[in-house]
Steps between C-alpha positions, in 0.01 A plus 500: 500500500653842428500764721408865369622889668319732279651842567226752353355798620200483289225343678278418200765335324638297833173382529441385078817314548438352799196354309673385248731298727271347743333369175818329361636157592833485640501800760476516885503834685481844292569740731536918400660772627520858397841615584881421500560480851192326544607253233821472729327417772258259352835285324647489832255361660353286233843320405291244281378785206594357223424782268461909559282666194620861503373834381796773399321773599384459827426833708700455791852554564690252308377441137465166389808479275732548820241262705619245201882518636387453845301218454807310318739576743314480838298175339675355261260167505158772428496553100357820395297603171367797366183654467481837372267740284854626365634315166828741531780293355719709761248396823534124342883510489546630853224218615680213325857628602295559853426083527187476367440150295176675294333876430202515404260773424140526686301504179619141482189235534456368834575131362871620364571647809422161705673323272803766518495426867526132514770528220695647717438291787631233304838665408416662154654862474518772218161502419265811417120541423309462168498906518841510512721503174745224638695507162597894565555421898730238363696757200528733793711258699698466190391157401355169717872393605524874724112466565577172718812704624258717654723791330338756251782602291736250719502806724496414878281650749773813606548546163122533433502766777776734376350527144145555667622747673727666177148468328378671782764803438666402807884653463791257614510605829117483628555165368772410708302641761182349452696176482776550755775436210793663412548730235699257322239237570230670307786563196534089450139435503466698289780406275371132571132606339663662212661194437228259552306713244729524263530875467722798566342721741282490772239718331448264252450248745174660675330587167558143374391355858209794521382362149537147584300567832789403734479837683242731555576887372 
């Protein structure tokens, strides 16, 4: 029987999905909560959640992208997927790079999303939605080999920050002090994008990664 955390803040749709579970085979408690710390809570008390369904843009303190990185690290046994009303290649990046197995959107039928869910229970991962365009999610990761590296572009997590934040017109040394990096930090990461995109300046690198979705301008 799998185990279900939904972490929503939207009553209605807690409650739709909660319907849709109890009416599947295969699932024992579905439990909901509508924050991060509550979801916290909840997995530390609840060791035997199997999976946590989570919404990126929850209305509380910690968005649901960072919740992502908490959940894998504090509970490395709890798999996580996505649901979101967002179809933002960046927001899916971040999530997958985050440790979710699966995004998918909310306008996806209530029988895809059960099925989603026990996919993932049973190990699948890198899997998105029938209103998601997989095969651009895919391009954006620069092919399926970097896709099951979990690494758009073959860029790493701290090298998805620093050319966020470029995009973001952050200078070199906000970065560094957003980041807590040296100076000379931020200079090879960003040397190391260049390289991994095969071009000769950084600006090229956010309009190619702004087109391709990878950052948000």
């Amino acid at each position: 029987m799998i185990n279900v955390l939904l972490i929503e803040d939207s009553t209605v749709f807690v409650m739709g999905l909660k319907l849709a579970l109890s009416s599947a085979e295969g699932f024992g408690a579905v439990d909901s909560v509508a924050t991060p710390g509550s979801a916290v809570s909840f997995l530390n008390a609840h060791p035997e959640t199997d999976i946590a369904v989570v919404d990126i843009t929850l209305e509380a303190e910690t968005d649901g992208l960072t919740l992502l990185g908490i959940i894998r690290d504090a509970f490395p046994a709890v798999k996580t997927l996505v649901l979101s009303h967002y179809k933002k290649p960046a927001y899916i990046l971040r999530a997958i790079t985050s440790g979710a197995c699966a995004y998918l959107a909310k306008d996806s039928s209530p029988e895809s999303i059960v099925q989603a869910i026990k996919n993932v229970a049973s190990g699948q991962c890198l899997f998105f939605g029938e209103t998601i365009d997989a095969t651009k999610i895919t391009r954006i990761f620069g092919g399926e080999e970097k896709l099951q590296a979990r690494k758009p572009q073959g860029l790493t997590p701290r090298e998805l920050e620093v050319l966020q934040l470029t995009t973001s017109g952050y200078s070199n040394p906000q970065i560094a002090s957003a980041l807590e990096i040296s100076l000379n930090t931020v200079d090879s990461y960003k040397e190391r994008i260049k390289g991994k995109f095969g071009l000769d300046s950084i600006v090229e690198c956010v309009a190619h990664a702004v087109a391709d979705g990878i950052v948000t301008a």
